[in-house]
C-alpha positions as CSV (number, residue, x, y, z in Angstrom):
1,X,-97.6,70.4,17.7
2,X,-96.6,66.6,17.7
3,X,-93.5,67.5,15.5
4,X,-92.4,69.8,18.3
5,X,-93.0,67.6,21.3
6,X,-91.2,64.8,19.2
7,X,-88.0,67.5,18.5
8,X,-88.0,68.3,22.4
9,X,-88.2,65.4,23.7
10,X,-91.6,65.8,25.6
11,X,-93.2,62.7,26.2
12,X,-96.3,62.2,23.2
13,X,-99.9,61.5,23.5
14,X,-101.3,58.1,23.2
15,X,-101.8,58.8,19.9
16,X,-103.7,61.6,17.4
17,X,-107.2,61.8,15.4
18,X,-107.1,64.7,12.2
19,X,-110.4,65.6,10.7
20,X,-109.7,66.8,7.6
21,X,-106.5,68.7,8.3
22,X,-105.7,71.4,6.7
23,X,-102.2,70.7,6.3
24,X,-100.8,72.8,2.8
25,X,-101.5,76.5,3.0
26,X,-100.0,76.7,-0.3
27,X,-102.7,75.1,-2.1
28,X,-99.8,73.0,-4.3
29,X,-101.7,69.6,-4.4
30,X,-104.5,68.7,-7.2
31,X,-107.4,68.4,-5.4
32,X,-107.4,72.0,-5.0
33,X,-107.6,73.0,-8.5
34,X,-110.8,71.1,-8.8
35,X,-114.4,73.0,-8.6
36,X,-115.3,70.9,-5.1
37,X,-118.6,70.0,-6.1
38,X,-119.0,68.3,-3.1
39,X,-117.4,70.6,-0.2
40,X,-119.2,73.8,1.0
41,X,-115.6,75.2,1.1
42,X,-115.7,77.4,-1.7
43,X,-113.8,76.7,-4.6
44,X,-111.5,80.2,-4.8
45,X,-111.0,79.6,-1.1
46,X,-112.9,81.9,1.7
47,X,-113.1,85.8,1.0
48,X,-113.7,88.6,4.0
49,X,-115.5,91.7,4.3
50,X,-114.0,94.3,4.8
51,X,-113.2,95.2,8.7
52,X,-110.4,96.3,11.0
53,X,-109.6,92.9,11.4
54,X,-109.3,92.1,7.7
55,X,-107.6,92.7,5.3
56,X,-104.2,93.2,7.6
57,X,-101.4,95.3,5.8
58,X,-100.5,94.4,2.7
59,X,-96.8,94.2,1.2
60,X,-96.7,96.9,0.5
61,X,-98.2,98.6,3.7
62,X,-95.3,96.3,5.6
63,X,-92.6,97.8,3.3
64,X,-93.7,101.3,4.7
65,X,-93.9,100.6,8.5
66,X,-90.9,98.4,7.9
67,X,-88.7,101.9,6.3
68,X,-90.4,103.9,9.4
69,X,-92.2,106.2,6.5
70,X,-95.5,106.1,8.0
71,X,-95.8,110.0,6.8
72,X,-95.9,108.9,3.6
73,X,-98.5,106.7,4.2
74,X,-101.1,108.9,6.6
75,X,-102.3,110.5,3.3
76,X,-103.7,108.3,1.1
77,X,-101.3,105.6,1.3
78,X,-99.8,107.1,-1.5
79,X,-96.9,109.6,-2.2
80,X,-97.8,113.1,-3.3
81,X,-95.3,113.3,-6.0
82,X,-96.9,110.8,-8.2
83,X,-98.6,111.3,-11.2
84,X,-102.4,110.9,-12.0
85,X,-102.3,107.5,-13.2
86,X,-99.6,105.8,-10.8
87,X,-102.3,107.1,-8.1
88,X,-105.5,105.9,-10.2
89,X,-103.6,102.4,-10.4
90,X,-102.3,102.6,-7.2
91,X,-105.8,102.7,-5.8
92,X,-106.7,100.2,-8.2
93,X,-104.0,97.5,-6.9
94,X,-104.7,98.3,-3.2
95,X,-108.8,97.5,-3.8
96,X,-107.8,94.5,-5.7
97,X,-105.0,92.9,-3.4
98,X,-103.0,91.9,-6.7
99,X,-101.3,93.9,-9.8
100,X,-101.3,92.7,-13.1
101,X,-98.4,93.5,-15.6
102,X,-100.0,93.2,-19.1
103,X,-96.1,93.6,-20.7
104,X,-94.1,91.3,-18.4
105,X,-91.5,91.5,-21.1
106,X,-88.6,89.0,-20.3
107,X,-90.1,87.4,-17.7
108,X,-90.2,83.9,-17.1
109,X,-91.7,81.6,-14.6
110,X,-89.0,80.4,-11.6
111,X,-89.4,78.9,-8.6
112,X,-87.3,81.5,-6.9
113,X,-86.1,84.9,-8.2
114,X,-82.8,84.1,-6.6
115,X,-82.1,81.8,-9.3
116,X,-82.2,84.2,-11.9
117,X,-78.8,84.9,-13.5
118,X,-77.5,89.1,-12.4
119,X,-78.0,90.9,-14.9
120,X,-79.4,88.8,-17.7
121,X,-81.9,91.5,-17.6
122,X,-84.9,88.5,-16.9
123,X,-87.7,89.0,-14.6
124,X,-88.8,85.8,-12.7
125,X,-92.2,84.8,-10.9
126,X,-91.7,83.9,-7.4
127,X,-94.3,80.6,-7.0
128,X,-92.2,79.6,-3.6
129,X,-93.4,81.3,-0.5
130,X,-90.8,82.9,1.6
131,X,-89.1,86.3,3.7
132,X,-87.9,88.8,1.2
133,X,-90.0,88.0,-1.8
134,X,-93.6,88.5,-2.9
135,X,-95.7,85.9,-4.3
136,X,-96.0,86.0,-8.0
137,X,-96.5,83.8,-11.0
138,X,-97.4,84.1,-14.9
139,X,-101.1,83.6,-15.6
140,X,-102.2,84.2,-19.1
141,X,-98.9,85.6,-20.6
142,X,-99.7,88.4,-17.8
143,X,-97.5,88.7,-14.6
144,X,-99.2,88.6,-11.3
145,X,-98.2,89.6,-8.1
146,X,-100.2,89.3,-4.9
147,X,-99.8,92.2,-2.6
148,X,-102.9,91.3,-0.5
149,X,-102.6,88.8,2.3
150,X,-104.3,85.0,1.1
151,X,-104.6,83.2,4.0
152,X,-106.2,84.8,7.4
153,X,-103.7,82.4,9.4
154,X,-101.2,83.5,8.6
155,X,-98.4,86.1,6.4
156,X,-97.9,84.9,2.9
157,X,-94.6,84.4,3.4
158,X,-95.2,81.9,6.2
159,X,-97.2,80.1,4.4
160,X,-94.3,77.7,3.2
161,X,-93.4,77.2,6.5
162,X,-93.1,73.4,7.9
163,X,-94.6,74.9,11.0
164,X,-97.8,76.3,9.4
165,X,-98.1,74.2,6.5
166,X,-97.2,70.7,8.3
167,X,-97.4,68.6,5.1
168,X,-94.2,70.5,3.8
169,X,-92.3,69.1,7.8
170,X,-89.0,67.0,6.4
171,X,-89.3,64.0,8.6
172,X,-93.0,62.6,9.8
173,X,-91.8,59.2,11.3
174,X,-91.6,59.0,15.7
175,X,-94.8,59.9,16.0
176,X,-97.6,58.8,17.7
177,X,-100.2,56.4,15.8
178,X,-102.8,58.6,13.5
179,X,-106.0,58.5,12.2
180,X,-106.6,60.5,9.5
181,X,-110.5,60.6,8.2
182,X,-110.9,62.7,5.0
183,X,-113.8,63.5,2.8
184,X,-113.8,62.0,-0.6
185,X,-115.7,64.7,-2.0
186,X,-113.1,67.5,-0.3
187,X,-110.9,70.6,-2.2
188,X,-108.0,69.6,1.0
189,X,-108.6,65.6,0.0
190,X,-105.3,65.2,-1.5
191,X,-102.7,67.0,1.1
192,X,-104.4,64.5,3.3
193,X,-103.6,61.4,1.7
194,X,-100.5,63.1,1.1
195,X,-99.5,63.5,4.9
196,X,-100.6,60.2,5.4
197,X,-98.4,58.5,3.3
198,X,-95.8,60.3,4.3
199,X,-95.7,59.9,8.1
200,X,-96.5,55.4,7.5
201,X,-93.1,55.9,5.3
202,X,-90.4,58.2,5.6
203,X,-87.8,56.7,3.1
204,X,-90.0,56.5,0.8
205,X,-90.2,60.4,0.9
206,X,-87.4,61.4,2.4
207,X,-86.2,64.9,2.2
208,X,-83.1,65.0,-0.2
209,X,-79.3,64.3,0.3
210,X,-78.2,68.4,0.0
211,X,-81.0,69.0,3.0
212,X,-79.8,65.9,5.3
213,X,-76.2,67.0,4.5
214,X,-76.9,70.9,5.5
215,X,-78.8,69.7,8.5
216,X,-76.8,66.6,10.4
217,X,-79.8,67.0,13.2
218,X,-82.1,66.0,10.7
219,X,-80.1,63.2,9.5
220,X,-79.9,61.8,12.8
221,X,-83.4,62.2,12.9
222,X,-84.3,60.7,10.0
223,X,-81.8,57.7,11.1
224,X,-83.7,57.4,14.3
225,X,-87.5,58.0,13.9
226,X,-89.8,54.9,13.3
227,X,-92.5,54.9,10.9
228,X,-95.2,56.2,12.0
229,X,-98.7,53.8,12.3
230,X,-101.1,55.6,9.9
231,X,-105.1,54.8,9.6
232,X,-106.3,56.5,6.8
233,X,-110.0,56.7,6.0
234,X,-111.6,58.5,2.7
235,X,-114.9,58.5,2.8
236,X,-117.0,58.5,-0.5
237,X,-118.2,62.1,-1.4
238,X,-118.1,63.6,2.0
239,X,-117.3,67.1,2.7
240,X,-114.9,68.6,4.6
241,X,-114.7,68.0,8.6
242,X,-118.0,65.9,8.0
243,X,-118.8,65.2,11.7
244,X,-119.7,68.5,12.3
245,X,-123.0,67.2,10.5
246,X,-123.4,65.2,13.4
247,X,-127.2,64.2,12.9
248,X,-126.1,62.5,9.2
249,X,-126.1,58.5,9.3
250,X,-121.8,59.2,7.7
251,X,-120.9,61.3,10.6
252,X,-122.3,58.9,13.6
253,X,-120.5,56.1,11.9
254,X,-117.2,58.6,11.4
255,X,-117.8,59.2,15.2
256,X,-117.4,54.9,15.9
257,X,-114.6,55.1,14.0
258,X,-112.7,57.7,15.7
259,X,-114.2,56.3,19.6
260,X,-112.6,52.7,17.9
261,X,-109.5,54.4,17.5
262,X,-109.7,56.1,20.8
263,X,-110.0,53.3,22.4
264,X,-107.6,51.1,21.1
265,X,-104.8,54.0,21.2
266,X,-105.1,54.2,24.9
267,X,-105.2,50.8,25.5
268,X,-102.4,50.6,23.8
269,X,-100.5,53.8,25.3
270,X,-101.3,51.9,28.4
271,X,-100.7,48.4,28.1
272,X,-104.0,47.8,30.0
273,X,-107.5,47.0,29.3
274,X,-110.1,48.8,30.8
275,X,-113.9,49.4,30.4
276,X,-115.8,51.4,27.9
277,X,-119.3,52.4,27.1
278,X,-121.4,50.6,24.6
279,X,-122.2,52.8,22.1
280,X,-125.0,50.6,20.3
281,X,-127.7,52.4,22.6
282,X,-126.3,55.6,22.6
283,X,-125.1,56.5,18.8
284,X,-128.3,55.0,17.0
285,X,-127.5,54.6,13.1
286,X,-131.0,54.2,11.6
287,X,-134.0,56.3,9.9
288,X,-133.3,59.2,12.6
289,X,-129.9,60.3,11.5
290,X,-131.8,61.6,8.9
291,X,-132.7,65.3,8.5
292,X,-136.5,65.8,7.4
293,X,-136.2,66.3,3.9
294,X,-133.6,63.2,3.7
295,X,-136.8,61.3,5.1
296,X,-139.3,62.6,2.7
297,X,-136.8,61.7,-0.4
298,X,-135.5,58.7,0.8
299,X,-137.8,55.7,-0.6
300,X,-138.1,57.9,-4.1
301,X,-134.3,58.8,-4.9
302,X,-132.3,56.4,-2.2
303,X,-131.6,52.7,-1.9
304,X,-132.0,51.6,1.9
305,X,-128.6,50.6,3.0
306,X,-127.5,46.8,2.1
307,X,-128.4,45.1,5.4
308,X,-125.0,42.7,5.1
309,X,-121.8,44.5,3.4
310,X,-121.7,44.2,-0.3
311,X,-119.2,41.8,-1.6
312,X,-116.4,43.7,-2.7
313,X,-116.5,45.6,1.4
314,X,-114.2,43.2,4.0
315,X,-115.9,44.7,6.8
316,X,-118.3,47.3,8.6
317,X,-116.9,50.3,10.8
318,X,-116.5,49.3,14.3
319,X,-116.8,51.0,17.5
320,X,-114.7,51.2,20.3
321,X,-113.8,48.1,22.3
322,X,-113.2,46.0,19.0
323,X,-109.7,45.7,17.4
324,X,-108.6,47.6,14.0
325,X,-107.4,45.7,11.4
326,X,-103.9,44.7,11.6
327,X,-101.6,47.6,9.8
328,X,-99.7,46.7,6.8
329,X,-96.4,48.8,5.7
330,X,-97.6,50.9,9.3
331,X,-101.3,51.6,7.4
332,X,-104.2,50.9,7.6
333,X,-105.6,52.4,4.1
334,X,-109.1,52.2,4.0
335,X,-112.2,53.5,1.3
336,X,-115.8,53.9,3.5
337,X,-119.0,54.3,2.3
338,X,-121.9,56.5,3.8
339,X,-123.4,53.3,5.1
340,X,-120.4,52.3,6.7
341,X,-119.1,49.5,4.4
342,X,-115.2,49.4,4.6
343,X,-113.2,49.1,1.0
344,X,-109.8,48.8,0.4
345,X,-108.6,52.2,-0.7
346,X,-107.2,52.1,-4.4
347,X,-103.0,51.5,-4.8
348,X,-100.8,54.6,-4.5
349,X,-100.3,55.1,-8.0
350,X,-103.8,55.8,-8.9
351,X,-103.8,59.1,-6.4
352,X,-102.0,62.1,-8.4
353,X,-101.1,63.6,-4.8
354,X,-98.8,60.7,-4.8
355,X,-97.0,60.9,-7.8
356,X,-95.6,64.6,-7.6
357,X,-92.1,65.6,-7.6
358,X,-91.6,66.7,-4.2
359,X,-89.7,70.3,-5.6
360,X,-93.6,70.9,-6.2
361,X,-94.9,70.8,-3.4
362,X,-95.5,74.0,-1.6
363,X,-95.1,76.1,-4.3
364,X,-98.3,78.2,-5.8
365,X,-100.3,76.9,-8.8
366,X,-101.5,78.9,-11.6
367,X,-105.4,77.2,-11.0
368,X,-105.5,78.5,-7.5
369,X,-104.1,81.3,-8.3
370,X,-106.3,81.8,-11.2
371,X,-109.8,81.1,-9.2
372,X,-108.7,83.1,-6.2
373,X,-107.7,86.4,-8.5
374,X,-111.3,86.0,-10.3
375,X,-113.5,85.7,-7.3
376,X,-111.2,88.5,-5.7
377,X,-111.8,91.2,-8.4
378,X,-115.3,90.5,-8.4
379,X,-115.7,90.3,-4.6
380,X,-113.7,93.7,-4.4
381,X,-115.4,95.3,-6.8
382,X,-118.6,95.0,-4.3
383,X,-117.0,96.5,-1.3
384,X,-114.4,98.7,-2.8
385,X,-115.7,101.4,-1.1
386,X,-115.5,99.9,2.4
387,X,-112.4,98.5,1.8
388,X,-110.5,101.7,0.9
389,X,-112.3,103.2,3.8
390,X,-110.5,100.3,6.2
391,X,-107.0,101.0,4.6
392,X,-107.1,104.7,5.0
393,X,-108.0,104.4,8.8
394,X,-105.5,102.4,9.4
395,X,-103.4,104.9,7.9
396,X,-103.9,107.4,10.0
397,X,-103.9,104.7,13.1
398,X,-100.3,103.8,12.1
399,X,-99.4,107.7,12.0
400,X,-100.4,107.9,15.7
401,X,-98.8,104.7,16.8
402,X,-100.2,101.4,18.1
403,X,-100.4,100.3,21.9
404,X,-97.3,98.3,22.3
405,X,-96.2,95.1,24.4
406,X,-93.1,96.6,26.1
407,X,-89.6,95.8,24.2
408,X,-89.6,92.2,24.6
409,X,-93.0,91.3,22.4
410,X,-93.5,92.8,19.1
411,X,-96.2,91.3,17.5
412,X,-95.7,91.3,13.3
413,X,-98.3,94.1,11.5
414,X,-100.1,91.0,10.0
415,X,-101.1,90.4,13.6
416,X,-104.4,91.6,14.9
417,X,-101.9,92.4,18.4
418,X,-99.6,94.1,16.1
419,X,-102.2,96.9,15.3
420,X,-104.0,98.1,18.6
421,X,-105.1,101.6,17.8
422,X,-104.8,104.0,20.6
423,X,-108.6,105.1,20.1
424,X,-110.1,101.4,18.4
425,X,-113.8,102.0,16.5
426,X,-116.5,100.4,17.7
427,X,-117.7,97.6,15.0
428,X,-121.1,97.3,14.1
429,X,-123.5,94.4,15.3
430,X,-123.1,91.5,13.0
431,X,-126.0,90.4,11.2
432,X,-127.5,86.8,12.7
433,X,-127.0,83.9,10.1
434,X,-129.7,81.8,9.9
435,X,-128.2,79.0,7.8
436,X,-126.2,78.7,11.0
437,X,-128.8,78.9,13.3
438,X,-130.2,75.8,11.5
439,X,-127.2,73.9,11.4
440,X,-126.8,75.0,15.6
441,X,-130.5,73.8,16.0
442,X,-130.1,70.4,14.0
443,X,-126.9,69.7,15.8
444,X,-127.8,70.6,19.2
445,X,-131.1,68.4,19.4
446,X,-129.3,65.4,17.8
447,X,-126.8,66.0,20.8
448,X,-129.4,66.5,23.5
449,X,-130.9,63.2,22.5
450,X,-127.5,61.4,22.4
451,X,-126.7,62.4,25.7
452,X,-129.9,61.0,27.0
453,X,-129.0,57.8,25.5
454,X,-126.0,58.1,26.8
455,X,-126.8,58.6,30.6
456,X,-129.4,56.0,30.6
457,X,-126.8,53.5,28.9
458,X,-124.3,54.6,31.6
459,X,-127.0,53.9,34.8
460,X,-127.9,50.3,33.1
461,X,-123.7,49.6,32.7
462,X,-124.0,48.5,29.6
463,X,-119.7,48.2,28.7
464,X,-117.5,46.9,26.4
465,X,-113.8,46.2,27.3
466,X,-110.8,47.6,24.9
467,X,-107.8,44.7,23.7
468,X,-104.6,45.4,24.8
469,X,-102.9,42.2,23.0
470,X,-100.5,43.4,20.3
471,X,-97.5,42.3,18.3
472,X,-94.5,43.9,18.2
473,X,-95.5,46.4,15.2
474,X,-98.1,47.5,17.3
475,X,-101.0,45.7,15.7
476,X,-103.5,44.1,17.6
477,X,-103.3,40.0,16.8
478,X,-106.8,38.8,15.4
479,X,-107.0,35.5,17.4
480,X,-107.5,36.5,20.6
481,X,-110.7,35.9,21.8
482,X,-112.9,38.6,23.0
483,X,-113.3,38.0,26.9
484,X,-115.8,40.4,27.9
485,X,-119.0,38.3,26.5
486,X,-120.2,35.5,28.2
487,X,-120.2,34.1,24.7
488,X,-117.4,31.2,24.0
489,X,-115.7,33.1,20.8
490,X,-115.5,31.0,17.3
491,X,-113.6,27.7,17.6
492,X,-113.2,28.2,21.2
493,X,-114.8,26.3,24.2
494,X,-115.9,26.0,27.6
495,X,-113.1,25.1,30.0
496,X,-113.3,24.4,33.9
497,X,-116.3,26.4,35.7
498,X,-118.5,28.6,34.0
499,X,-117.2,31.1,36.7
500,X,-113.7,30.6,35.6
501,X,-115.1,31.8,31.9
502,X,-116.5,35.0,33.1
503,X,-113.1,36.3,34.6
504,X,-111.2,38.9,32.4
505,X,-108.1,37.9,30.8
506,X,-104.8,39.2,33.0
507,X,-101.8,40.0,31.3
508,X,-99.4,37.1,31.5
509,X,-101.9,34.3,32.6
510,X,-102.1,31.1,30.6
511,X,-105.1,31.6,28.0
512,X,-105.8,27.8,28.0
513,X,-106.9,28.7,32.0
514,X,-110.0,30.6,31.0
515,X,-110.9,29.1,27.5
516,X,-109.6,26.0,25.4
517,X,-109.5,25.1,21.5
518,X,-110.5,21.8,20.8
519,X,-108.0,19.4,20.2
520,X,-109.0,16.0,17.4
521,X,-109.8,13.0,19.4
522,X,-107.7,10.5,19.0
523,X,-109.3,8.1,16.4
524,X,-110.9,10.2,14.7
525,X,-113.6,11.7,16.6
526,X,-115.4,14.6,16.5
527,X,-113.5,18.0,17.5
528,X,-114.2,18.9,21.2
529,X,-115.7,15.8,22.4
530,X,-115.6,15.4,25.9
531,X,-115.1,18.6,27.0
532,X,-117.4,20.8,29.0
């Protein structure tokens, strides 16, 4: 979305927050491969009963409607003239989602099958996403090719797509300032730090000379957008999209973070300063972020948090109305703890997602791959039954047509729009999940009880006012002294009438008019002496 309103011209917001995006539908980056431990995202990615929603058509089914031979395909999906075993394997693939060719022969794995040399009589894989191709790649000496759709966003041959997959977009500079939080202990961790990187500096992964020179919009582009001011956050071991856990101690302090950031970006947007709620009375970081069973564990297998930040942390996360730190190279590149101690995040060399050759990114990994095929079979196997079922209704549904949009709108048959049966069957009552009820209840009483907080803090006007002072980059300067506590800031004075002290700074006016640093005596004297 902020690509396109950069492209068009449309003014952009004050400035973004990503929570864990999910930016690589491809799945071409490490962190994917790993067995995520520490993410409730499963490891072989998220798998679907079977339902008229899902699976949609496979390639196969899109080859058919796409040739108009929908008779072929009211049947059994498969032709009549067939012998036994094409039809036994047939039904096999179409259970599955994926075919497996045990004698691949000359087959070699290729990016692309268009780089394969006519008549060279060599097979190829096809590990790059894209229209006119179906995804395949060499596991095990075998030759795989996925028929069944992966992701339920979208087609798999959009999955490539700068659009869908955003990490994969040629140029991330001109836009507006991101915050990027991301869970250390995340599958998605390293597309992340990825598309951070990448939007703080553009040269440094530029797309190559043959795509500027094809595309001399993107050059001037490239030419014209700025870097793009990046604060990237990992936070030790967390999960994906962590402040959904909002009753944790690591989410309320993800949730200062992101109202810091807030703050500040508006501020800045607006070149103005203007009030804010304190949020010490309202987000309370102590024993009560805990769940119960955190509480009963916590003295035998948890050290109480380090009252001051341990020595090698800089700082503690802040909350909105207080400056970020200034941005170096248009980051800010930060490691956070689940106490809420602040790190500096290790050099880009030590993060693999950093290292790759850019011709591999976006393009299918045999790991993936692998892990997604196993859990697949297995999670097949258990509703093969209801899964043929589903394909040979929707069979017959495509033999009587599909209620269409009029000539202008044709929704694609991966598209839940696309495939509006004439006569739709009424789906069963889902079954009520009570892991998610629990989560629902935990979450909603931590909210009820922040809201409380909340209005009484709002009745008592307990505020905080943003900073608006910034240098040219963009970054707030660290000497400017904070105006809204009655409170003469470090190294600062009194100076004239205490009511003089209490009025807010105005853009413009002299600073030595409201407060004063103390000038040496002549003579030596103390620093300050004489003045009120």
């Amino acid at each position: 979305m902020l690509v396109i309103l950069r492209d068009t011209k449309i003014p952009l917001p004050a400035g973004a927050i990503l929570i864990s995006p999910w930016v690589d539908l491809t799945h071409s980056f490490p962190s994917v491969a790993g067995d995520g431990s520490l993410d409730y995202i499963p490891a072989h990615g998220f798998l679907h009963r079977p339902s008229s929603a899902w699976p949609p058509p496979n390639a196969d089914d899109i080859k058919e409607i796409a040739m108009h031979a929908v008779e072929k395909v009211a049947g059994d999906s498969i032709p009549g003239r067939t012998s036994q075993q094409v039809r036994r394997q047939t039904i096999e693939d179409a259970v599955r989602g994926f075919s497996v060719d045990h004698t691949p022969g000359n087959a070699q794995q290729v990016s692309n099958p268009d780089d394969l040399v006519p008549g060279a009589g060599i097979r190829g894989s096809n590990t790059l996403p894209g229209v006119g191709h179906d995804l395949s790649i060499m596991l095990d000496g075998n030759l795989v090719e996925i028929k069944d759709q992966i992701q339920i966003y979208t087609t798999n041959q959009l999955i490539s797509h700068p659009l869908v997959s955003p990490v994969l977009t040629p140029i991330l500079g001109g836009l507006p300032p991101l915050m990027i939080l991301t869970g250390g202990g995340e599958i998605l961790r390293d597309e992340q730090i990825y598309l951070a990187h990448k939007a703080a500096n553009p040269f440094k992964y530029a797309p190559d000379e043959g795509y500027l020179s094809e595309n001399p919009e993107a050059r001037k582009l490239f030419l014209e957008c700025k870097p793009t001011n990046v604060q990237l956050q990992v936070w030790d071991d967390l999960c994906h999209v962590a402040p959904t856990l909002s009753f944790t101690r690591p989410a309320k302090y993800m949730y200062r973070s992101i109202a810091q950031f807030g703050a500040w970006a508006l501020a800045q947007a607006q070149d103005t300063e203007f009030q804010v709620q304190d949020s010490d009375d309202v987000s309370v970081i102590s024993s009560d972020s805990d769940t119960e069973s955190e509480k009963a564990d916590k003295a035998e297998n948890d050290p109480p948090a380090p009252a001051t930040p341990v020595a090698d942390a800089f700082e503690k996360i802040g909350k909105a109305g207080e400056r970020l730190p200034p941005f170096k190279n248009h980051m800010i590149r930060q490691r956070v703890d689940r106490h809420g101690n602040i790190y500096p995040l290790a050099p880009s060399a030590s993060f693999p997602a950093l290292q790759m050759h850019p011709s591999e990114i976006g393009v299918i990994k045999p790991g993936p791959v692998r892990k997604w095929t196993n859990a697949k079979q297995v999670w097949e196997t258990k509703f093969a039954k209801e899964k043929r079922k589903v394909q040979k209704r929707r069979a017959e549904e495509m033999a009587k047509g599909f209620l269409s949009f009029g000539a202008d709108e044709v929704p694609p048959p991966s598209a839940l729009a696309g495939r509006r049966a004439l006569v739709m069957p009424k789906e069963e009552k889902k079954k009520r999940s009570w892991g998610m009820s629990l989560w629902s209840v935990w979450g909603s009483s931590h909210d009820e009880k922040t809201l409380v907080r909340e209005e009484k803090a709002d009745n008592e006007g307990k505020t905080t006012s943003t900073s608006t002072r910034k240098d040219k980059a963009g970054t707030p300067e660290s000497d400017i002294p904070d105006l809204s506590k009655n409170i003469p800031p470090s190294g600062y004075v009194r100076h004239g009438k205490p009511s003089d002290f209490k009025k807010p700074y105005v853009k413009g006016e002299p600073l030595q008019g409201v407060l004063k640093k103390p000038q040496p005596e002549a003579g030596g004297g103390e620093p300050g002496a004489g003045h009120g």
